[in-house]
gemmi code that builds the backbone of each chain (N, CA, C; Angstrom):
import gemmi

chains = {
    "A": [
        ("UNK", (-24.387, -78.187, 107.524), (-23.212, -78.299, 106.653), (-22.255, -77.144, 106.901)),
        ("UNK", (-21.406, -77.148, 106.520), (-20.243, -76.957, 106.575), (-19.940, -75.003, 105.988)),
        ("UNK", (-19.768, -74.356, 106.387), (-20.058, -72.909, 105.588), (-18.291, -72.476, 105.242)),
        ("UNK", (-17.858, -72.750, 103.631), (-16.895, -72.705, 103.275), (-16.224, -71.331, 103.044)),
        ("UNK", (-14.961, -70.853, 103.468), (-14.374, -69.884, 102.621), (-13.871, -70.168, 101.315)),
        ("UNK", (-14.565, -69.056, 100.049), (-14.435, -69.746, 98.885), (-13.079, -69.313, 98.253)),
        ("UNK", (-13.454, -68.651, 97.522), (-13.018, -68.346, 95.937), (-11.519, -67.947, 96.251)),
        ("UNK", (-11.244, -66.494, 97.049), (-9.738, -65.723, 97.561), (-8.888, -67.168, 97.671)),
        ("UNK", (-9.146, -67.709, 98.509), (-7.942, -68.604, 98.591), (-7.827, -69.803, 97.487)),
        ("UNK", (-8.949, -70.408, 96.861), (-8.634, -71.461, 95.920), (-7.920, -71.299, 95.407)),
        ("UNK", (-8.246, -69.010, 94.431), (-7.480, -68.811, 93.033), (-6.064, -68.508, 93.073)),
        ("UNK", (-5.746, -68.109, 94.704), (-3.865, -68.200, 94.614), (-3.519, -69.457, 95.455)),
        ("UNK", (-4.534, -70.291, 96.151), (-3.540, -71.552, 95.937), (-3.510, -72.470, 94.348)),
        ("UNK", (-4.501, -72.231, 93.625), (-4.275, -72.653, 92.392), (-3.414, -71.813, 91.632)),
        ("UNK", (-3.349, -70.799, 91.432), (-2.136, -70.338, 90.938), (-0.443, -70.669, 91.050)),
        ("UNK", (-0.495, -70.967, 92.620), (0.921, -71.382, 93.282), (1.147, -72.624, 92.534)),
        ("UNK", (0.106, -73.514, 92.565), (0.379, -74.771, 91.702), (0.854, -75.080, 90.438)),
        ("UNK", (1.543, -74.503, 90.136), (1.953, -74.032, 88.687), (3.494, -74.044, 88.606)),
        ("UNK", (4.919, -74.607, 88.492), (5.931, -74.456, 88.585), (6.065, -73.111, 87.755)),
        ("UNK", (5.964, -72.950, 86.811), (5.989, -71.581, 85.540), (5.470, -70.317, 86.550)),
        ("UNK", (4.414, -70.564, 87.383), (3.925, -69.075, 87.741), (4.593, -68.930, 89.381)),
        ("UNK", (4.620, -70.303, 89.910), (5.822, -69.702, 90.897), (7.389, -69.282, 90.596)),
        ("UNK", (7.452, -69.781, 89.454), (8.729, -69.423, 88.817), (8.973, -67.579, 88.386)),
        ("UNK", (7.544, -66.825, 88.032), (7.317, -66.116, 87.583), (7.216, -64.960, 89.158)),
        ("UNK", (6.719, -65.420, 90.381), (6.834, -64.768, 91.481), (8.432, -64.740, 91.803)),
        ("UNK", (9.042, -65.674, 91.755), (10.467, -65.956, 92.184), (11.286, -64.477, 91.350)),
        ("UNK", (10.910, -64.515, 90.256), (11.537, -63.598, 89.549), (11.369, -62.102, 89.635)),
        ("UNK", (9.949, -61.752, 89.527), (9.073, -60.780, 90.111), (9.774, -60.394, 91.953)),
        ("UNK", (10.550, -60.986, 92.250), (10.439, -60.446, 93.873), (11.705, -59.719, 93.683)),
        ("UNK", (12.653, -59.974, 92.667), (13.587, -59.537, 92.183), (14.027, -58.021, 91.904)),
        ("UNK", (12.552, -57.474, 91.474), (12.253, -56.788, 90.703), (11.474, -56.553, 89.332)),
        ("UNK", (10.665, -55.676, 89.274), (9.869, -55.670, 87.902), (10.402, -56.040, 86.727)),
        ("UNK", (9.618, -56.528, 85.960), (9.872, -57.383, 84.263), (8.726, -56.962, 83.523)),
        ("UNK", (9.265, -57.161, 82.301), (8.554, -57.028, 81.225), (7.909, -58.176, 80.688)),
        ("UNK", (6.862, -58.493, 80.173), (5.887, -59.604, 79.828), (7.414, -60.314, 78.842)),
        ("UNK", (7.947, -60.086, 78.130), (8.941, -60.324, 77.091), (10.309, -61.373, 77.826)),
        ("UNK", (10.327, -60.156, 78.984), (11.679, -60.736, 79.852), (10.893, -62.010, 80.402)),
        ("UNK", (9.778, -61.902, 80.784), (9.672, -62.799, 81.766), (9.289, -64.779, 81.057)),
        ("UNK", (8.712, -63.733, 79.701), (9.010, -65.140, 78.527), (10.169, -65.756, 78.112)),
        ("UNK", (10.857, -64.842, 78.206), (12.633, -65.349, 78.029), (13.296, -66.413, 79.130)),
        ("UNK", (12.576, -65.278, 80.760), (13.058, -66.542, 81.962), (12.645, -67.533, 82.171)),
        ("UNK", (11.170, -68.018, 81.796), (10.261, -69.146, 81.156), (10.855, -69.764, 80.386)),
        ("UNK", (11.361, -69.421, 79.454), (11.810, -70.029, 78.253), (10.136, -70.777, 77.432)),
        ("UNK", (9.158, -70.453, 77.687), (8.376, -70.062, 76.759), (7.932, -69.155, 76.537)),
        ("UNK", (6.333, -69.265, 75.306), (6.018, -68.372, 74.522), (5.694, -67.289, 75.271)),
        ("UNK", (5.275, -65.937, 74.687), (4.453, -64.476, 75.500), (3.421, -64.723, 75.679)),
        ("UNK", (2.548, -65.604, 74.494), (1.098, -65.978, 74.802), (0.770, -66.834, 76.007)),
        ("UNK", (1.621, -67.840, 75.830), (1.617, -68.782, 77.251), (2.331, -67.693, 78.797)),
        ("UNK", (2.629, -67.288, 78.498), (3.407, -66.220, 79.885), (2.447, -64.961, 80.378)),
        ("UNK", (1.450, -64.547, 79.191), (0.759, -64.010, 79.418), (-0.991, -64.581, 79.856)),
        ("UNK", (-0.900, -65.907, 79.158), (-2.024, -66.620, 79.969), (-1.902, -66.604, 81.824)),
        ("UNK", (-0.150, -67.480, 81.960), (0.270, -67.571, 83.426), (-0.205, -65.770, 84.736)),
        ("UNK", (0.453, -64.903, 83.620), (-0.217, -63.818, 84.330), (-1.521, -63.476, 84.595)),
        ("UNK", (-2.385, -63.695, 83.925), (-3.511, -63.391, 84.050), (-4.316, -64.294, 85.398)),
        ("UNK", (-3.148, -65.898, 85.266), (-4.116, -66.533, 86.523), (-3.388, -65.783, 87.242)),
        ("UNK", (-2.043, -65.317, 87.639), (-1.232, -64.499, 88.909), (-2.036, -63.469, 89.443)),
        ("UNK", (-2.700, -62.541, 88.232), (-3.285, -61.228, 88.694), (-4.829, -61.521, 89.079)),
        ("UNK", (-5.654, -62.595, 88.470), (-6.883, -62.609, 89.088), (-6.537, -63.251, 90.389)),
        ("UNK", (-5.544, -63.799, 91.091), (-4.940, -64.222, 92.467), (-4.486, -62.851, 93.311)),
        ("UNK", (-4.577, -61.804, 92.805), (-3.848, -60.857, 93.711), (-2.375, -60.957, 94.084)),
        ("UNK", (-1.821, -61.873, 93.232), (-0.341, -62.120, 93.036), (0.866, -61.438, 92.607)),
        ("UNK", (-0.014, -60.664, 91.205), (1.146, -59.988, 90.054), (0.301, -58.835, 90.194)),
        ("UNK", (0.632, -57.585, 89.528), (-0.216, -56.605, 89.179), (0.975, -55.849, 88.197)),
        ("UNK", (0.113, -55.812, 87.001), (1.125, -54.973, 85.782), (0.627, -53.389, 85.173)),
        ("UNK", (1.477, -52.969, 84.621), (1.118, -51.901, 84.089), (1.693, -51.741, 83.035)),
        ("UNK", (0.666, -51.113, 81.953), (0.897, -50.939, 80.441), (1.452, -49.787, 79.717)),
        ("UNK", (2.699, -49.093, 79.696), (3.381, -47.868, 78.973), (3.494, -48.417, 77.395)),
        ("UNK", (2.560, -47.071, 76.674), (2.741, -47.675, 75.278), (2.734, -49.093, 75.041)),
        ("UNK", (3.479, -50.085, 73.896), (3.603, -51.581, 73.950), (3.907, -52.484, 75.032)),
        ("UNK", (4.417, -51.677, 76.127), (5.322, -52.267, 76.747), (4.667, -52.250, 78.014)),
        ("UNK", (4.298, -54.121, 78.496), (3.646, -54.399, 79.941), (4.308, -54.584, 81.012)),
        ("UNK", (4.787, -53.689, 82.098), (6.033, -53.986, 83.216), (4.741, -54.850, 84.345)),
        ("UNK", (5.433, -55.876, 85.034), (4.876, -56.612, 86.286), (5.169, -56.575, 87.259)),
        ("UNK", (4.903, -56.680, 88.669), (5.727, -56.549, 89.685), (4.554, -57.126, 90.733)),
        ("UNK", (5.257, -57.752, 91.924), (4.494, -58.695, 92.497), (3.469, -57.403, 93.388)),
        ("UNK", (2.402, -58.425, 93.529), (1.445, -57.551, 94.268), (1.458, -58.558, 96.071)),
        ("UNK", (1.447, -57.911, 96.923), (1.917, -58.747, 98.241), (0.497, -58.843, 98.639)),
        ("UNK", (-0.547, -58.733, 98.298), (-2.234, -59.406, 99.167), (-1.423, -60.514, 98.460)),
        ("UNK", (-1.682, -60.984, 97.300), (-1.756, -62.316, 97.465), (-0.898, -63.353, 98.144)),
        ("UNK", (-0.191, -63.305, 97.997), (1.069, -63.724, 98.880), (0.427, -63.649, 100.639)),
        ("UNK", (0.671, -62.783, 101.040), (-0.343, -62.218, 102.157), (-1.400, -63.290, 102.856)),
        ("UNK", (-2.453, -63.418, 102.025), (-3.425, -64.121, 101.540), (-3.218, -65.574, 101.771)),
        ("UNK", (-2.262, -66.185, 101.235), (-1.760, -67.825, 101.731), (-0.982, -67.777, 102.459)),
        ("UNK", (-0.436, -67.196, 102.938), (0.328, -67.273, 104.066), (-0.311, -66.650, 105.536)),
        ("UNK", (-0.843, -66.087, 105.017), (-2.072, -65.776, 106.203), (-2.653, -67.353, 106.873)),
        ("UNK", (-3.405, -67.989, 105.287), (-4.348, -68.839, 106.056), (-2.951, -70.508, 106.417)),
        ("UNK", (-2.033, -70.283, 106.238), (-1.155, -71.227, 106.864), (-0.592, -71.060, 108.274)),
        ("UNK", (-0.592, -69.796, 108.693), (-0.243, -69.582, 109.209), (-1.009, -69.840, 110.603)),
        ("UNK", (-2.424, -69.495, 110.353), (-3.921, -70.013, 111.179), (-3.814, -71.347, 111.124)),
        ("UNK", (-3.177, -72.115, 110.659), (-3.704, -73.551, 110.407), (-2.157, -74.030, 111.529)),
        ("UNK", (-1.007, -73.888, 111.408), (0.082, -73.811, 112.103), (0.081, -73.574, 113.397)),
        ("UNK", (-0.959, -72.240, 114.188), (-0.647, -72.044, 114.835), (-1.808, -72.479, 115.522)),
        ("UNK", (-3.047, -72.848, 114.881), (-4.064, -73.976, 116.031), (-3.530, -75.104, 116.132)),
        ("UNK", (-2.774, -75.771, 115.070), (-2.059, -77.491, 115.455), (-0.903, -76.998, 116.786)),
        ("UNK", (-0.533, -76.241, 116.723), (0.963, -76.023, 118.193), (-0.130, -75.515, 118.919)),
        ("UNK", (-0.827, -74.987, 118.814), (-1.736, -74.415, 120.255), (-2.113, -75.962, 120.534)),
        ("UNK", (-2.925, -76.795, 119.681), (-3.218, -78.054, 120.552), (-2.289, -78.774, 121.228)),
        ("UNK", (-0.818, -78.910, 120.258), (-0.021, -79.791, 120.818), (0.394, -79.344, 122.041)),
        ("UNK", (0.769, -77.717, 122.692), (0.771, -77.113, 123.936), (-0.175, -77.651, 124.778)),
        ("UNK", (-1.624, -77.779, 124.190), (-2.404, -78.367, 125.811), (-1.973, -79.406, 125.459)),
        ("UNK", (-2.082, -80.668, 124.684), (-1.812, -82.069, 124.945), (-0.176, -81.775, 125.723)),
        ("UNK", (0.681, -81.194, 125.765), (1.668, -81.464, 126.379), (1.287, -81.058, 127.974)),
        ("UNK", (0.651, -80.248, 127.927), (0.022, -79.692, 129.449), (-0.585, -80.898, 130.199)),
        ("UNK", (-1.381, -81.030, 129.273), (-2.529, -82.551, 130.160), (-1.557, -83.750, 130.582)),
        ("UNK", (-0.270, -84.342, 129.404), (0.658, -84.924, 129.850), (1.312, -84.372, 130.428)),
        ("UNK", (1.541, -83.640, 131.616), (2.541, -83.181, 132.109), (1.674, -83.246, 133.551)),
        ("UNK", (0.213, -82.509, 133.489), (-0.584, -82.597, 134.733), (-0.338, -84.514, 135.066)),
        ("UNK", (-0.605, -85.037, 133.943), (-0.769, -86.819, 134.142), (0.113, -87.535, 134.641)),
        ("UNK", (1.715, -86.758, 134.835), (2.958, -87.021, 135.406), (2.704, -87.100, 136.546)),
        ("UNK", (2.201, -85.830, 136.645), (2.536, -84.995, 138.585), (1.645, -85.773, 139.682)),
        ("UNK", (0.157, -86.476, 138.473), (-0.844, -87.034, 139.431), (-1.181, -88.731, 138.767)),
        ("UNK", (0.155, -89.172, 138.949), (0.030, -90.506, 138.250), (-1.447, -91.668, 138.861)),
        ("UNK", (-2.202, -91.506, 140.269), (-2.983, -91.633, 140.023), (-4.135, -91.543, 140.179)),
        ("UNK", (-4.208, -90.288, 139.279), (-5.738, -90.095, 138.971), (-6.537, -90.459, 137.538)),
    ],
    "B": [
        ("UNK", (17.393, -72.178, 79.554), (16.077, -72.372, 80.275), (16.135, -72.355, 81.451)),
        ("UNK", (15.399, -72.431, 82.535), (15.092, -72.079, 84.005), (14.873, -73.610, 84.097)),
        ("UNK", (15.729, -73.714, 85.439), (15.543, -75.286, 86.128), (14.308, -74.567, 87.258)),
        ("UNK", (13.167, -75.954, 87.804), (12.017, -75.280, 88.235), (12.365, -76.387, 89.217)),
        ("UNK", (11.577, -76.172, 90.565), (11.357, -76.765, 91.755), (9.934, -77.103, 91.379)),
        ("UNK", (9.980, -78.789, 91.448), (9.066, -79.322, 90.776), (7.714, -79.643, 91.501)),
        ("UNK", (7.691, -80.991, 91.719), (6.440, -81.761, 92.190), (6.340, -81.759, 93.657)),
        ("UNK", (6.743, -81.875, 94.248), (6.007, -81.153, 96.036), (5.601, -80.133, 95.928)),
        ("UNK", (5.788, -79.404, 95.386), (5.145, -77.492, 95.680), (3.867, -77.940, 94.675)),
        ("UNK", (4.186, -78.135, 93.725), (3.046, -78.552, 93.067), (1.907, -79.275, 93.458)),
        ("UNK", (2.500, -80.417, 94.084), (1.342, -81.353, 94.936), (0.327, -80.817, 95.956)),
        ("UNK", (1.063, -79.542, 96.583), (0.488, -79.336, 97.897), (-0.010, -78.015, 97.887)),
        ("UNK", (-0.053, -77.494, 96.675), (-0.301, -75.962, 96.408), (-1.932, -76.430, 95.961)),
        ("UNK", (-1.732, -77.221, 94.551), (-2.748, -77.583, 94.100), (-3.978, -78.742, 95.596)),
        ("UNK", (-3.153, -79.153, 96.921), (-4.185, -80.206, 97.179), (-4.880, -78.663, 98.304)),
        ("UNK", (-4.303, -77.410, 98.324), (-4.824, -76.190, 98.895), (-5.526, -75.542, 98.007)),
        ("UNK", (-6.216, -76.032, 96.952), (-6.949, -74.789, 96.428), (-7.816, -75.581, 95.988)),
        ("UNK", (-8.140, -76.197, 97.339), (-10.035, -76.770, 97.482), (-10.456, -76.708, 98.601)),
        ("UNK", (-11.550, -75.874, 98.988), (-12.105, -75.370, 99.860), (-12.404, -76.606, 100.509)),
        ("UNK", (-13.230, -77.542, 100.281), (-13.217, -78.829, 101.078), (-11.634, -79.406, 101.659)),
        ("UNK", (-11.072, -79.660, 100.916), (-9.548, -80.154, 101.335), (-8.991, -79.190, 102.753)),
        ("UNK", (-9.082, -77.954, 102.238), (-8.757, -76.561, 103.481), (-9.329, -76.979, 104.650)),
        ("UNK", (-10.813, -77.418, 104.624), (-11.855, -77.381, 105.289), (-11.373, -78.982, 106.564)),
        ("UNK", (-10.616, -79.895, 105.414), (-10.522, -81.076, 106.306), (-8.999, -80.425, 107.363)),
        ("UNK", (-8.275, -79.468, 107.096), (-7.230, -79.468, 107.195), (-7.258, -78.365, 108.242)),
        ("UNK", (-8.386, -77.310, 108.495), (-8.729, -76.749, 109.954), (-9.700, -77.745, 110.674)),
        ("UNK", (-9.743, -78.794, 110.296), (-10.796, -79.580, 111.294), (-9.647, -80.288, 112.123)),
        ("UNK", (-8.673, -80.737, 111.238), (-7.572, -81.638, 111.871), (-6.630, -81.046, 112.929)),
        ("UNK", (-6.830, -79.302, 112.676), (-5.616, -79.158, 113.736), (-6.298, -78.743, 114.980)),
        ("UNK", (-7.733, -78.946, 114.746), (-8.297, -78.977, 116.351), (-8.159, -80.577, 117.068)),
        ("UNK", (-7.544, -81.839, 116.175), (-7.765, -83.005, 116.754), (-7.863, -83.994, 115.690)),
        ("UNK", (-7.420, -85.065, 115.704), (-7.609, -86.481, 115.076), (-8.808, -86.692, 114.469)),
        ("UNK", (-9.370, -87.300, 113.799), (-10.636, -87.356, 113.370), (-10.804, -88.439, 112.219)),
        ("UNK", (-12.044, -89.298, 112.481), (-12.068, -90.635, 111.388), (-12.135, -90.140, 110.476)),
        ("UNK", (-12.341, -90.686, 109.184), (-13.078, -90.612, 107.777), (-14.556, -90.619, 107.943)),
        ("UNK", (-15.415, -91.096, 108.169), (-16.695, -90.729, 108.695), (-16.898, -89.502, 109.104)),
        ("UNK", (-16.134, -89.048, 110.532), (-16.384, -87.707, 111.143), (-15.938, -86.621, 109.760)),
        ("UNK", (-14.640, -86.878, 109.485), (-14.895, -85.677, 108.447), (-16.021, -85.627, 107.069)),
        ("UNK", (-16.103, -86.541, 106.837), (-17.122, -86.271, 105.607), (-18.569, -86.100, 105.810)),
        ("UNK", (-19.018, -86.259, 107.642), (-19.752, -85.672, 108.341), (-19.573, -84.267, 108.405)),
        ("UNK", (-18.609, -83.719, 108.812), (-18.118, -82.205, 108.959), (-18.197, -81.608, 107.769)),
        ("UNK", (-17.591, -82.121, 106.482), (-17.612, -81.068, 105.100), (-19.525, -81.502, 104.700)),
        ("UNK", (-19.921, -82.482, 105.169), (-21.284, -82.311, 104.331), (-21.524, -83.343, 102.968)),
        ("UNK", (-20.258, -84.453, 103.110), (-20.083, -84.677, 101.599), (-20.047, -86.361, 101.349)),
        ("UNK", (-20.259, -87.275, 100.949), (-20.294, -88.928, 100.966), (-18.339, -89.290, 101.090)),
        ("UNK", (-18.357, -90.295, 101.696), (-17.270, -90.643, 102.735), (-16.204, -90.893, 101.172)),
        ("UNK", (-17.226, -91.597, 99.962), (-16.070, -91.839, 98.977), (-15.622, -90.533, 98.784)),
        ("UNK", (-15.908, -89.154, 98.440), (-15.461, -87.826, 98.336), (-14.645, -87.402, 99.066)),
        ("UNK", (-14.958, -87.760, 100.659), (-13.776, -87.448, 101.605), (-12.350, -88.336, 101.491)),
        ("UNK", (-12.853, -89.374, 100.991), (-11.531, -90.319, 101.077), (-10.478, -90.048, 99.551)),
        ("UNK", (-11.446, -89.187, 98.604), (-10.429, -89.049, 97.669), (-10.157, -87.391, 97.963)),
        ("UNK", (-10.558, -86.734, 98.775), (-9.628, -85.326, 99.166), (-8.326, -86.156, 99.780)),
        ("UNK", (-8.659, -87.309, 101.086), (-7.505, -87.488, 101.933), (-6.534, -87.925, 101.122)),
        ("UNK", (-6.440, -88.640, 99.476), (-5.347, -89.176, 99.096), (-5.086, -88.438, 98.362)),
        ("UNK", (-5.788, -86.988, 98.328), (-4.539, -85.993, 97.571), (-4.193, -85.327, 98.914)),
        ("UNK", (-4.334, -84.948, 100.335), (-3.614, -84.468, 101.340), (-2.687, -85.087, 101.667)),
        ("UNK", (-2.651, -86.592, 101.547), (-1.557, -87.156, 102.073), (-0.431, -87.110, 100.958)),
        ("UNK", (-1.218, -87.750, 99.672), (0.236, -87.374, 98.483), (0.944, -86.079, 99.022)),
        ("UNK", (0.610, -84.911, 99.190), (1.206, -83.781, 99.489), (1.471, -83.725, 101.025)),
        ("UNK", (1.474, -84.778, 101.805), (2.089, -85.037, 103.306), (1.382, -83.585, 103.863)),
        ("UNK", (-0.209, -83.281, 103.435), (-0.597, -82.431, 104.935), (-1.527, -83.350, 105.883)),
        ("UNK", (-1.715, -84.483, 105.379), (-2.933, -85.213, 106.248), (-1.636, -86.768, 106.595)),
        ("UNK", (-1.890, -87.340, 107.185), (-1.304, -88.576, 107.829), (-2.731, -89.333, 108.662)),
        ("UNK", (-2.932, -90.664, 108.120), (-3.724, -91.617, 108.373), (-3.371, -93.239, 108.765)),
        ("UNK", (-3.696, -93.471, 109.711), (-4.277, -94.812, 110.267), (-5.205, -95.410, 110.505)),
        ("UNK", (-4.809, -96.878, 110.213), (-6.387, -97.838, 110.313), (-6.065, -98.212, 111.736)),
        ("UNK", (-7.345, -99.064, 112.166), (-7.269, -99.837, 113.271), (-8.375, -100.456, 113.424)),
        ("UNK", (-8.258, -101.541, 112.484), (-9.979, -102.453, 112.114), (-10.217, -101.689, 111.098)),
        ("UNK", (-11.854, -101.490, 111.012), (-12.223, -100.676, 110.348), (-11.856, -99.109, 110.263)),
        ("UNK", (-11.722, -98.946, 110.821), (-11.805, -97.594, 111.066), (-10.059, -96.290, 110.940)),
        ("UNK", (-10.433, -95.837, 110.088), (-9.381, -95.219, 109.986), (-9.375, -93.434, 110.347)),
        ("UNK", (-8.393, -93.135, 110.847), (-8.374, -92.333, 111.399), (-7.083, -91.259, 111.369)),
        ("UNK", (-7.112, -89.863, 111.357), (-6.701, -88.801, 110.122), (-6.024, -87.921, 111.130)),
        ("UNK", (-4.639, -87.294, 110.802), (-4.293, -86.306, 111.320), (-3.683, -85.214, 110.852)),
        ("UNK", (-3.113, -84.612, 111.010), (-2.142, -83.444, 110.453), (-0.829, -83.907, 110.122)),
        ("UNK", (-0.226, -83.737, 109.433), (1.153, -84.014, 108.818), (1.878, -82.514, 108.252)),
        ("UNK", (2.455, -82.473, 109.399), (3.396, -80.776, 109.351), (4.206, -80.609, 108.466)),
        ("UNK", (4.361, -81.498, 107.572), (5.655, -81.338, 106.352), (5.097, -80.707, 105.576)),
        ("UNK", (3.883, -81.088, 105.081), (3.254, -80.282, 103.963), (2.559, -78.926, 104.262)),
        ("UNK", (2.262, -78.452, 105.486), (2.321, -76.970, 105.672), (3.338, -76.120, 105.937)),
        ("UNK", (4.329, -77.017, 106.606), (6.362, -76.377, 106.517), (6.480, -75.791, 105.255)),
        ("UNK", (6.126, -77.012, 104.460), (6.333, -76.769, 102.560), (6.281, -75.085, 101.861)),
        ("UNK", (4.547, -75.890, 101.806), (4.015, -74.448, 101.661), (4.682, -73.030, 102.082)),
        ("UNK", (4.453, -73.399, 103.818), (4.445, -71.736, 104.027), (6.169, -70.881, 103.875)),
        ("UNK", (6.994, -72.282, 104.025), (8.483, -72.143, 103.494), (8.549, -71.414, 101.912)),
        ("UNK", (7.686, -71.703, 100.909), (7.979, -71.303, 99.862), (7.598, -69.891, 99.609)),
        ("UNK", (6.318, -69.470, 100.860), (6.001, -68.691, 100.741), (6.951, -67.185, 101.630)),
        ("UNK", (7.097, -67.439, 102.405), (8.134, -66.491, 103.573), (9.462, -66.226, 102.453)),
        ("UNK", (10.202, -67.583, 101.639), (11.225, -66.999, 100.718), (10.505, -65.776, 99.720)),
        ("UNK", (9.491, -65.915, 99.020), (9.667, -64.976, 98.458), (8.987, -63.533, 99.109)),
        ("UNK", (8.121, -63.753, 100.026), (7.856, -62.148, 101.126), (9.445, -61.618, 101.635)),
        ("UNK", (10.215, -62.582, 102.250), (11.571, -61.973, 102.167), (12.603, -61.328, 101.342)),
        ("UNK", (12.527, -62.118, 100.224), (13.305, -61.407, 98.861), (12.672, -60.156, 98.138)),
        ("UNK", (11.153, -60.560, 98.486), (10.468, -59.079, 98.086), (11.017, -58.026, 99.068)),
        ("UNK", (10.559, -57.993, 100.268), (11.022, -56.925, 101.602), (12.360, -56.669, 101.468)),
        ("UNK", (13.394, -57.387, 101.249), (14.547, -57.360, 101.008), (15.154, -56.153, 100.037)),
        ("UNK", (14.101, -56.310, 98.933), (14.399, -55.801, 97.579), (13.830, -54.367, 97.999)),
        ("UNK", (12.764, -54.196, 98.454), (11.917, -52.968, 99.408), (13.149, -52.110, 100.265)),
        ("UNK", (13.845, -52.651, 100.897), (14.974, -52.230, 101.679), (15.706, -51.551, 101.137)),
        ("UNK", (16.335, -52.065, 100.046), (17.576, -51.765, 99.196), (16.992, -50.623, 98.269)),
        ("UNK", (15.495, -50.579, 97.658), (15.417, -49.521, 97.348), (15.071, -48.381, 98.408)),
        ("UNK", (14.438, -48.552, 99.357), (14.409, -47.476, 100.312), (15.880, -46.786, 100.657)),
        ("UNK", (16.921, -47.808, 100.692), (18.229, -47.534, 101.022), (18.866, -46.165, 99.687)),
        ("UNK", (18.776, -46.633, 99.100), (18.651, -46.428, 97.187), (18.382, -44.605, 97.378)),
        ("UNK", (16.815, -44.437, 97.664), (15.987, -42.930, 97.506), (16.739, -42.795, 98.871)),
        ("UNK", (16.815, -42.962, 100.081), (17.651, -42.273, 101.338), (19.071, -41.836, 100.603)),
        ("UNK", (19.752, -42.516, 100.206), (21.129, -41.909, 99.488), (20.735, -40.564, 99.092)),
        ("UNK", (19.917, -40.633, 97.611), (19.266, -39.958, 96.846), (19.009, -38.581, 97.324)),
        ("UNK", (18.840, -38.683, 98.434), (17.387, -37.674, 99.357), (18.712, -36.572, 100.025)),
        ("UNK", (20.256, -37.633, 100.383), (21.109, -37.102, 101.019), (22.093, -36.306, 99.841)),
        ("UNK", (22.140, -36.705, 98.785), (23.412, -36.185, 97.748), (21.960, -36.089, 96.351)),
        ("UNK", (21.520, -34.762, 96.522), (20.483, -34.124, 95.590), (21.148, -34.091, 94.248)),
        ("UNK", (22.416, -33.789, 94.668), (22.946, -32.869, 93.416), (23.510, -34.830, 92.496)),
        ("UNK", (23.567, -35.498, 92.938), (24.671, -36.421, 92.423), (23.827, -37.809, 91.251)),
    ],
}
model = gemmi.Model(1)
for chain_id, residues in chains.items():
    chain = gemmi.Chain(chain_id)
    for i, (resn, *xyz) in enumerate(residues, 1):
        res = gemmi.Residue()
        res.name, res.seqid = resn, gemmi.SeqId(i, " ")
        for name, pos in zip(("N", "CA", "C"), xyz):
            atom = gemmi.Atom()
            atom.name, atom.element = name, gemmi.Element(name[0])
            atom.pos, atom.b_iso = gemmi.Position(*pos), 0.0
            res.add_atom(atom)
        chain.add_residue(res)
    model.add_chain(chain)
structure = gemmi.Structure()
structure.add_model(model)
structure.setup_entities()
């Protein structure tokens, strides 16, 4: 069977799946926010904005910090990193194949028959 | 309120954060492959494989044909374009934003007094 890479990539491609928490990176790349601001750019609640963070930061996505009341966020780049990494592996073995299949058709030109 | 970029990112974020699904999706860019062969490859009964393939294809990373029985699976580049498109915008706007403050403290570094 099959020996899977687990958990790293499920929890920020499940995170990405989220319009609200990619909405929440979009904003974050901007520059740092406050749990408050970033409920405002949501246009929902803090509780719900602060659930969304928590899946961002167990993804290696967001990473915040707490002064007195006040939680500032700012994107953390592993995660990001992280999926775009493994797309990028997946991209560049499909064009590596399509390079030899264009090779083999191209040898199949030169020696029509063999 | 925030207008959100909806259901494709959604579709294809979420059909990436299953290690089996991932798993059919580096098998494919070494080559074509039935429904049989892959659910041979993940380890898993063919009905399981066939309901990963109709969430890869909803999200256009898998593309499939029959021919008789037998149907047979490939890569579909739109839905990793997708992805890794959504992802490069925001590594850019982040780096971007990285720039402008580096630009920012270089000023800084040049006019102490100001």
């Amino acid at each position: 069977m099959l020996k899977r890479e687990g958990g790293v990539a499920d929890r920020v491609f499940h995170a990405l799946a989220d319009a609200n928490r990619r909405a929440v990176i979009e904003r974050l790349t901007r520059g740092p926010a406050t749990v408050s601001e970033l409920a405002a750019h949501l246009g929902v609640t803090v509780a719900a904005t602060v659930q969304h963070l928590q899946v961002l930061q167990d993804s290696e996505l967001v990473r915040s910090e707490k002064a007195g009341r006040v939680r500032t966020c700012q994107i953390d780049p592993a995660g990001l990193r992280n999926a775009e990494a493994w797309l990028q592996r997946q991209r560049t073995a499909w064009e590596h194949r399509l390079d030899r299949l264009g090779a083999v058709l191209d040898d199949q030109k030169k020696e029509p028959g063999s």
